[in-house]
C-alpha positions in Angstrom: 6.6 -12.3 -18.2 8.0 -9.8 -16.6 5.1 -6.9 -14.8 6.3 -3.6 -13.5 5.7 -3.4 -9.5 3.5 -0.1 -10.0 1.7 -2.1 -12.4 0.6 -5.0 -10.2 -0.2 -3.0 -7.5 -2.7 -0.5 -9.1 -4.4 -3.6 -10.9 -4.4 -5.5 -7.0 -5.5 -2.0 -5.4 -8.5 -1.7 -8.4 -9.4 -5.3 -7.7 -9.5 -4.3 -3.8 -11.6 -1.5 -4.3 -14.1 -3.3 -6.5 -14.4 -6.6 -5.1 -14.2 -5.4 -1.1 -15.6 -1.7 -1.4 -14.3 -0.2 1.7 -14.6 3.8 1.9 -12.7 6.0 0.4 -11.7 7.8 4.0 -9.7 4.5 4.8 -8.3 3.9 1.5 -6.3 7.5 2.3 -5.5 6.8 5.8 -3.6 3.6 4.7 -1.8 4.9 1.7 -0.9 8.3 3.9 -0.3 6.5 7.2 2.2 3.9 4.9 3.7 7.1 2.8 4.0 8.8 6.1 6.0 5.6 7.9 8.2 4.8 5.4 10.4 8.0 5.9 9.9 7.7 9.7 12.0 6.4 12.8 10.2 3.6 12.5 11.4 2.9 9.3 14.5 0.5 10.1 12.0 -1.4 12.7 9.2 -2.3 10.2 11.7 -2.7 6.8 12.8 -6.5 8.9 9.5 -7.5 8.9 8.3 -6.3 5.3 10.7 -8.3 3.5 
C-alpha cells in the first residue's frame, strides 16, 4: 500500500496533538523553526544527519 508522505505525517502530527496535547505556541515554534532551517546555512549540516 502505497501512503503519500503529506498523508502520514498530518495523520502522525493529529495523533501527536491528541494523544500528547502540548500547546499550540510550541507546535508553531517547531514547524516554523524547521521551515525556517531547512533553507538555512545550516541546511547541508543537518540534511547528513536527517537521512
Amino acid at each position: 500500500m502505497d501512503v503519500p508522505l503529506w498523508l502520514a505525517l498530518v495523520v502522525v502530527g493529529a495523533l501527536g496533538i491528541k494523544l500528547i496535547r502540548p500547546p499550540w505556541w510550541l507546535v508553531v515554534v517547531i514547524l516554523l523553526g524547521g521551515y525556517l532551517l531547512a533553507d538555512s546555512f545550516l541546511t547541508p549540516v543537518i540534511d547528513p544527519i536527517a537521512k
